[in-house]
C-alpha positions in Angstrom: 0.0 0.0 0.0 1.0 3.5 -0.8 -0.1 6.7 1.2 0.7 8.8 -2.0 -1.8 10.4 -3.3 -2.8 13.1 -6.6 -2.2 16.1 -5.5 -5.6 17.0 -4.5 -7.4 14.5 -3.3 -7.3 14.8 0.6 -4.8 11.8 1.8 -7.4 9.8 3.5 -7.2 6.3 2.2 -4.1 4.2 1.6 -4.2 3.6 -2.1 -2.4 0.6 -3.9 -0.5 2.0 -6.9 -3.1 0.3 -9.1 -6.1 2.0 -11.7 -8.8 0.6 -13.5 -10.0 2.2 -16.6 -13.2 -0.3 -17.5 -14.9 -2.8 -16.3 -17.3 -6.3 -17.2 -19.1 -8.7 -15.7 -16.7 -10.1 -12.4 -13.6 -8.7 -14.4 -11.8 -5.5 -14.4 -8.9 -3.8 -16.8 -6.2 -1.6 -15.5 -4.9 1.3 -17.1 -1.8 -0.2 -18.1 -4.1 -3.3 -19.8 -3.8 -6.3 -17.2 -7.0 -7.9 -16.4 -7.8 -8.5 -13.2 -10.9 -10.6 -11.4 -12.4 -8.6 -9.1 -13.6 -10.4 -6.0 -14.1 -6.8 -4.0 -17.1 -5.9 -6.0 -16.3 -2.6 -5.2 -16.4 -4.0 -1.5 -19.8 -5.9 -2.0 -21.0 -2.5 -3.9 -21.3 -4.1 -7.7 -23.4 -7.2 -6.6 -24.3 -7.5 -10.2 -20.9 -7.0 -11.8 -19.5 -4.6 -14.1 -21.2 -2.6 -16.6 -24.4 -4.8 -16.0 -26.3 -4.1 -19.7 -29.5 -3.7 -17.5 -28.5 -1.5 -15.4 -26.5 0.3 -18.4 -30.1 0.9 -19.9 -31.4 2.3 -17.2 -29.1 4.8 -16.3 -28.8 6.0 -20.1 -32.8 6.2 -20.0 -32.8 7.9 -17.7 -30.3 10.8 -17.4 -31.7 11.6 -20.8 -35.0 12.6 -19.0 -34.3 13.5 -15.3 -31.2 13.9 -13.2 -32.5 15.6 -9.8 -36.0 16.8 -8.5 -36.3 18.5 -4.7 -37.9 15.9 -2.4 -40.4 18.8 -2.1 -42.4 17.0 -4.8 -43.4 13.3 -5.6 -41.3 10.9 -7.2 -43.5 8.2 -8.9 -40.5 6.3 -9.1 -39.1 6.2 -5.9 -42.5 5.5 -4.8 -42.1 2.3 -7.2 -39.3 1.5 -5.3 -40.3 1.9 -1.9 -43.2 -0.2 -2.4 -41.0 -3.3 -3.9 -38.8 -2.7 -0.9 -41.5 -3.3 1.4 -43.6 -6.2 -0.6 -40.1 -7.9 0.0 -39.7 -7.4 3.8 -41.3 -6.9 6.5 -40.8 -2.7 6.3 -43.7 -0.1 5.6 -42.2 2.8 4.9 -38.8 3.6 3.3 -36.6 6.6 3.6 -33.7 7.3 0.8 -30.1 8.2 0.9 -27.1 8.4 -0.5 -24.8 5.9 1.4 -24.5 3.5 4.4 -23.5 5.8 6.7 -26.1 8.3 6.2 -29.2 4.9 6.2 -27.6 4.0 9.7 -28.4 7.6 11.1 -31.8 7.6 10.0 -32.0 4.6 11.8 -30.8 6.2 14.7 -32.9 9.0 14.4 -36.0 6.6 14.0 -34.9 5.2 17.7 -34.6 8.0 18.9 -37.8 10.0 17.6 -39.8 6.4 18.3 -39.2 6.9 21.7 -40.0 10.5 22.2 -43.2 10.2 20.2 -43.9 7.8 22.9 -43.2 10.1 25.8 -40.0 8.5 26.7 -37.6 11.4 25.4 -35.0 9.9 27.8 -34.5 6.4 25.8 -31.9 7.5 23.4 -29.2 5.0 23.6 -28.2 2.4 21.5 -26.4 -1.1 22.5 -23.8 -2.2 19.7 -21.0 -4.8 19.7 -17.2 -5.2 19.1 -15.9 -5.8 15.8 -19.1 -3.5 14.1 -18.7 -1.1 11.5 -21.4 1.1 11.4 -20.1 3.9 8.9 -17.7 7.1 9.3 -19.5 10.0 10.3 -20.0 11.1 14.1 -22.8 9.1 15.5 -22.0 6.0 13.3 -18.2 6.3 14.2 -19.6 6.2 18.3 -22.0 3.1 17.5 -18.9 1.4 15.4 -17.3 2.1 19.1 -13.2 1.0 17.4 -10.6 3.4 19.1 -8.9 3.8 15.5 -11.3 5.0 13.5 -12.1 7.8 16.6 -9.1 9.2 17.7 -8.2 12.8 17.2 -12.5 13.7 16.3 -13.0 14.7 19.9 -15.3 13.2 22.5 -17.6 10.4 20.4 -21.1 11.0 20.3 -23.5 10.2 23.2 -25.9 7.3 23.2 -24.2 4.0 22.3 -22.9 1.5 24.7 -20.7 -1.3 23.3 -20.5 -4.7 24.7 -19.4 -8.4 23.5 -20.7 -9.9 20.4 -23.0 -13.0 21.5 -23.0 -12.2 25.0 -26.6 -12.3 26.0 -25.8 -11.2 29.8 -23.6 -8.6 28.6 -26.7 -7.1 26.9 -29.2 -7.5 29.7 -26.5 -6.0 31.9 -26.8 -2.6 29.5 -30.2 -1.8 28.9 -31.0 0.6 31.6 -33.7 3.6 31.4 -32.4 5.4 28.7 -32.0 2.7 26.4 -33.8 2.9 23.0 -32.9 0.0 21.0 -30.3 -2.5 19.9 -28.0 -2.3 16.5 -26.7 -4.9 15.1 -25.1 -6.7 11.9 -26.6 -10.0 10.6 -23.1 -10.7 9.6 -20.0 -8.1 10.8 -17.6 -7.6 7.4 -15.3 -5.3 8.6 -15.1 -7.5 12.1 -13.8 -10.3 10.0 -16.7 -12.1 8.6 -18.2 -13.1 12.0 -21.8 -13.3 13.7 -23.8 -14.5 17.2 -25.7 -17.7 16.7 -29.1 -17.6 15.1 -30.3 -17.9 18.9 -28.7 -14.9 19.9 -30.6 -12.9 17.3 -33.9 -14.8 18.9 -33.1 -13.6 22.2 -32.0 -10.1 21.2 -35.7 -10.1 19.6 -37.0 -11.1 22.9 -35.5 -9.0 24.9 -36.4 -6.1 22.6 -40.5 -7.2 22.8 -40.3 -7.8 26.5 -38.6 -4.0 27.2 -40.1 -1.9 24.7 -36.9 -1.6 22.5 -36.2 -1.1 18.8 -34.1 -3.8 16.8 -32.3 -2.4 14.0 -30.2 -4.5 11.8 -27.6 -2.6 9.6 -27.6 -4.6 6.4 -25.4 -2.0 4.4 -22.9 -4.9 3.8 -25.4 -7.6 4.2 -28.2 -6.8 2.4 -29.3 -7.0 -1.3 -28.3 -10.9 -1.9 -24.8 -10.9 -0.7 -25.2 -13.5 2.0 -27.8 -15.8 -0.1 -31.0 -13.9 0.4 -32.5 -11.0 -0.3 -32.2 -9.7 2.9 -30.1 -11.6 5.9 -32.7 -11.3 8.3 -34.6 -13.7 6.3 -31.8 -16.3 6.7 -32.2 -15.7 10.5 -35.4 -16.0 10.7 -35.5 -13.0 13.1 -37.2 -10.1 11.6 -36.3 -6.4 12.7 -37.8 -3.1 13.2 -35.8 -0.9 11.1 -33.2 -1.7 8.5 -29.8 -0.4 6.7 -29.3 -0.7 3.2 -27.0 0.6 0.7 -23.5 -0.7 -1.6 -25.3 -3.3 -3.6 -28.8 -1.2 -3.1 -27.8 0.7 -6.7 -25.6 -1.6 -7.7 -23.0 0.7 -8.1 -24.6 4.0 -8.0 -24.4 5.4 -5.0 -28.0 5.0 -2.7 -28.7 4.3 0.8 -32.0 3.0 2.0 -33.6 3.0 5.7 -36.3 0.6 5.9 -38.9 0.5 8.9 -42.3 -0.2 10.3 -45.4 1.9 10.9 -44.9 1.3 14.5 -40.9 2.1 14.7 -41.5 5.3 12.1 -44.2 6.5 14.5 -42.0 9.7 15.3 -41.1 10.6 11.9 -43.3 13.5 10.9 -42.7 15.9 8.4 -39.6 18.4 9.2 -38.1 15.6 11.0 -35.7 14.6 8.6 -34.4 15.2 5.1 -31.7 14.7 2.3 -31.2 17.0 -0.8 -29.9 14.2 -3.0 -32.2 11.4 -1.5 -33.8 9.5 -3.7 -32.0 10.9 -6.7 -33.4 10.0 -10.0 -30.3 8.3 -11.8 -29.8 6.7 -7.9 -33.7 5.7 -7.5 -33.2 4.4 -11.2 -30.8 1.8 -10.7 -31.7 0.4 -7.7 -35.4 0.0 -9.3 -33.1 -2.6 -11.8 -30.9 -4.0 -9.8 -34.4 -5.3 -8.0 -35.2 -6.1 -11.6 -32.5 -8.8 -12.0 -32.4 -10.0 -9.0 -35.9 -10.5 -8.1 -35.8 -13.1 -11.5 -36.5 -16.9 -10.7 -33.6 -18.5 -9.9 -30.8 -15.5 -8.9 -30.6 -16.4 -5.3 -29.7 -20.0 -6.0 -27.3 -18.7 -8.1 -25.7 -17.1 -5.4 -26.2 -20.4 -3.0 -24.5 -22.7 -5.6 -21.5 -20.7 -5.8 -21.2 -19.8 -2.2 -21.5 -24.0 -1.3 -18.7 -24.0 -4.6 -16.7 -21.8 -3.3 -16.4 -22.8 0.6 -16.0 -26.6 -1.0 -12.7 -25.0 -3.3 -11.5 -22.5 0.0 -11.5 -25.7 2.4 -9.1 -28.2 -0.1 -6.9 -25.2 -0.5 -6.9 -24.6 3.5 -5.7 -28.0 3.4 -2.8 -28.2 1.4 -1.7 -25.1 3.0 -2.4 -24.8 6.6 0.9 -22.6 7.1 -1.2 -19.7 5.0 -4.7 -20.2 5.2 -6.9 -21.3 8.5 -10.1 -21.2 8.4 -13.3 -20.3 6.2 -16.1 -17.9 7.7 -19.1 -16.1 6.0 -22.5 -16.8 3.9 -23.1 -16.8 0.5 -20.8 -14.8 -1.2 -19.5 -12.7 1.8 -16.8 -15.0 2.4 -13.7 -14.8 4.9 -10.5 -16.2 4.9 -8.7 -16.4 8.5 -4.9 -15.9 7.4 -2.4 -17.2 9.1 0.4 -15.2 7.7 -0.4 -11.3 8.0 -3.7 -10.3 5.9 -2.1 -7.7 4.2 0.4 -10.0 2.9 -2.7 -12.8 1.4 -3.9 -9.4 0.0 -0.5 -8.5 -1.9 0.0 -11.9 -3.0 -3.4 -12.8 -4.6 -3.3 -8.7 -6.3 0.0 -10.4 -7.5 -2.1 -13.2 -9.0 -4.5 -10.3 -10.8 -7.2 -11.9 -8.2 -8.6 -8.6 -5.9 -9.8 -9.0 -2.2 -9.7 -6.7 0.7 -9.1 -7.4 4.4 -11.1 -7.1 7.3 -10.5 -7.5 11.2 -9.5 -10.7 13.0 -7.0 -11.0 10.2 -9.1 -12.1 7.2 -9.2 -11.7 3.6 -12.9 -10.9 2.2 -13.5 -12.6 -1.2 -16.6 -10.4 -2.4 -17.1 -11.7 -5.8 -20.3 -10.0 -7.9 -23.7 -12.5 -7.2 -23.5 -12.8 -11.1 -20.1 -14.8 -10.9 -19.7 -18.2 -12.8 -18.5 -21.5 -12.1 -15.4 -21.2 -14.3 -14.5 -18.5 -12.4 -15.0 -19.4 -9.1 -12.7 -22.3 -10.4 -10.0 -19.2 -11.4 -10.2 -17.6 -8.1 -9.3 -20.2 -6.4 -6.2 -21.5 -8.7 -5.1 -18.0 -8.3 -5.3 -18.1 -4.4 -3.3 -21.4 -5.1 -0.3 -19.6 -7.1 -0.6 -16.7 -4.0 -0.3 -19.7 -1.1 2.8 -21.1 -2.9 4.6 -18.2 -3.6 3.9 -16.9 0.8 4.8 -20.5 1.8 8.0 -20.1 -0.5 8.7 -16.6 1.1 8.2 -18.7 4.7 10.7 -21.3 3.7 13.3 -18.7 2.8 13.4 -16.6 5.8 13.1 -19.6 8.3 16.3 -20.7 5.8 18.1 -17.3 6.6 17.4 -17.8 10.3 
């Protein structure tokens, strides 16, 4: 990784000495002409590839009728979208954004407001968990609770308190009078590809009914078929009172998406929240096709097959190189790789192999591959993660040599 950067862009993010120029299907080209096979999706952003010719269509439709409207007036078609949102969960009202970050503070606010609207101003606070990634402004950055991502920003923001993935007691132990609700990732991807039991989530829904408390699941990462099904929640069998979309929501284009009930929206009247660029047209636009292909017969067991394909390939590999690779995590096609050697290192080596992945906590490599990925190359991805586990357990072999 480099922490060069053009001139002008603000030196935020570590960028590899790599560019991309165009893209198609599961497969990207550099500016300097290599291809590479993209298994970051744009970190689980282009769930349906690369210059997706539905999505293509859409867009070109319709920036040559409509690029922006002020949410002051309707918008037939994010109505359209909002409705096939909720038909497909258990939501009744949708509210539209422009990224992750910006879906999980609605959420918040929904809490929040759900609570006040009740006559029980005082529950504001939030339980969250270790290992979460809730997004990068303020609040979210306080709910993600990591000591990296907060230092040098000030005193975090009020109303979360952060305790032990899985641990029920832990969670009884923190809900007091001013807690509001509980937050919570189906499956954490930044953590490392990890989650509570499915009885965990059962209990957290429990304990949520019995004390009068919101469950929100952020699905940002999760949501929009990357673990299998439209929605994780559905996998779980544990259904939530508000809910986080966004990356694959527009399959590229940048939308966020909170999702909630009549009840849990109780508080949100008008003048209680907005966005200028919510619900953008081009935005709105895409995510209306996206829905369109993957709503098809057959798409999510697309996604199954490959995910049961591609743990069956990751495990043999695991095998014949245990001094690399240690375990396989995830559903669907949010898969981890525990590494044994450094993460950043797996990372290097498959980029090496043209094969991209990006790390995570707990020292694990996400393969994100696009839900449209084929056999043949799941079959390539893993040959290439083979050439990457040779040439680390070569580099091994030579150092413990020059000991």
């Amino acid at each position: 990784m480099t922490k060069s950067a053009p001139p002008h862009l603000l030196p935020v993010f570590a960028r590899v000495d790599l560019g991309f120029e165009r893209g198609e299907g599961a497969w990207l080209t550099s500016t300097d002409g290599e291809r590479y096979l993209d298994f970051t999706s744009g970190v689980a952003v282009n769930a349906l590839g690369h210059c997706h010719p539905h999505l293509v269509a859409a867009l070109q439709e319709q920036a040559t009728k409509l690029w922006h409207m002020s949410n002051l007036f309707k918008s037939p078609d994010g109505e359209r979208l909002a409705a096939r949102l909720c038909e497909q969960s258990f939501a009744d009202f949708v509210f539209f954004a422009n990224s992750g970050a910006e879906a999980v503070e609605c959420a918040i606010k929904i809490t929040r407001k759900y609570h006040a609207a009740k006559g029980r101003p005082e529950r504001y606070r939030l339980i969250t968990f270790d290992g979460a990634f809730h997004g990068r402004t303020l609040a979210t950055l306080a709910a993600t609770g990591s000591p990296k991502y907060l230092e040098g920003f000030g005193p975090p923001a009020d109303g979360f308190d952060q305790v032990t993935l899985g641990d029920l007691e832990a969670v009884k132990k923190a809900i007091g009078p001013a807690t509001a609700g509980i937050l919570i990732e189906p499956l954490q991807g930044e953590g490392g590809v990890r989650a509570a039991p499915p009885a965990f989530f059962r209990a957290l829904r429990q304990l949520c009914d019995e004390k009068g408390l919101l469950l929100v699941f952020d699905e940002v990462q999760t949501g929009m078929g990357r673990t299998g099904e439209l929605f994780a929640y559905k996998r779980l069998g544990v259904t939530p009172d508000v809910m986080t979309l966004a990356k694959a929501l527009g399959g590229g284009f940048p939308i966020g998406a909170c999702l909630a009930t009549t009840e849990a929206a109780v508080g949100m009247t008008p003048g209680s929240h907005g966005s200028t660029f919510g619900g953008n047209p081009l935005a709105i636009s895409a995510a209306n096709a996206v829905l369109d292909v993957m709503l098809k017969p057959g798409f999510f067991e697309h996604v199954q097959r490959m995910s049961l394909l591609l743990k069956q390939k990751l495990a043999s590999v695991i095998d014949r190189h245990p001094s690399v690779l240690a375990e396989v995590r995830g559903e669907g096609l949010l898969i981890g790789v525990k590494a044994v050697v450094p993460s950043g290192d797996l990372v290097a080596a498959l980029r090496e192999q043209k094969l991209l992945s990006v790390g995570a906590g707990e020292n694990v490599v996400r393969l994100l591959p696009p839900l449209i990925v084929t056999e043949a190359e799941i079959e390539e991805s893993v040959s290439r993660l083979e050439r990457a586990c040779v040439a680390l357990s070569g580099g091994q072999l030579k150092r413990a040599a020059g000991q």
